[in-house]
N, C-alpha and C positions, 0 to 999 in steps of 0.2 A: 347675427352671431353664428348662426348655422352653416354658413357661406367659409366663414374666416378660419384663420389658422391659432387654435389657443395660444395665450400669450406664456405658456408655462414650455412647450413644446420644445425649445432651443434648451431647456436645461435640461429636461425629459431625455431628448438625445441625446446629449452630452453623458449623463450621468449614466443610460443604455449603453453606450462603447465604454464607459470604464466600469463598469458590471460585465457584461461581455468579457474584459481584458485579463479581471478579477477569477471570475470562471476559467478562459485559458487555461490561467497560472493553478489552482486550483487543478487540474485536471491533468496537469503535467507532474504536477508533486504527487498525487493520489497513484497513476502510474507508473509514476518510479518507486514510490513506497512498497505500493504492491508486488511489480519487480523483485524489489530486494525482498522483501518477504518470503519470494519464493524461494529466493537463492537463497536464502538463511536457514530455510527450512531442507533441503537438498543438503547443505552443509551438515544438516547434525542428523540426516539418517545415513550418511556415509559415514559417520563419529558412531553411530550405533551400530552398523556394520561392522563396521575396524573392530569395536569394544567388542563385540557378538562372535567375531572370530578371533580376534586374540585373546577369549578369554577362557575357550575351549567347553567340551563338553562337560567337564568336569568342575567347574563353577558355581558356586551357588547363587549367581545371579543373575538376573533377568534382564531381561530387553527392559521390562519395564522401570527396575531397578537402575540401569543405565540411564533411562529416559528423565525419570525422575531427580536427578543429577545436574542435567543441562541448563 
C-alpha cells in the first residue's frame, strides 16, 4: 500500500484545479473591488474639494460637515 497511488487521488485532483479555478475568480473580483474602491474614494475627495471651495470662507461648514453627507 505504501508503493501505490490512493484510490481517492484522481478526485483529490480534480477537485484541487477547481479550487484553484475558484481562488483565480476570487482574486480577480477582490481586485477589481478594491480598484473601484479606490476610484470611489478619489471621487468624493474631489466632491469635497469642489464643496470646500465653492463654499467659501465664509460658510459655516466643515469639511467634515460635507463629508458626513456623502
Amino acid at each position: 500500500m505504501c508503493c501505490g497511488r490512493p484510490a481517492y487521488m484522481d478526485e483529490y485532483e480534480k477537485l484541487e484545479e477547481e479550487l484553484q479555478l475558484c481562488y483565480d475568480d476570487y482574486m480577480l473580483k477582490f481586485r477589481n473591488q478594491a480598484y473601484l474602491e479606490n476610484i470611489l474614494d478619489e471621487y468624493h475627495r474631489a466632491q469635497l474639494d469642489e464643496n470646500e471651495v465653492g463654499a467659501g470662507m465664509g460658510s459655516s461648514k466643515t469639511v467634515l460637515d460635507l463629508k458626513d453627507n456623502l
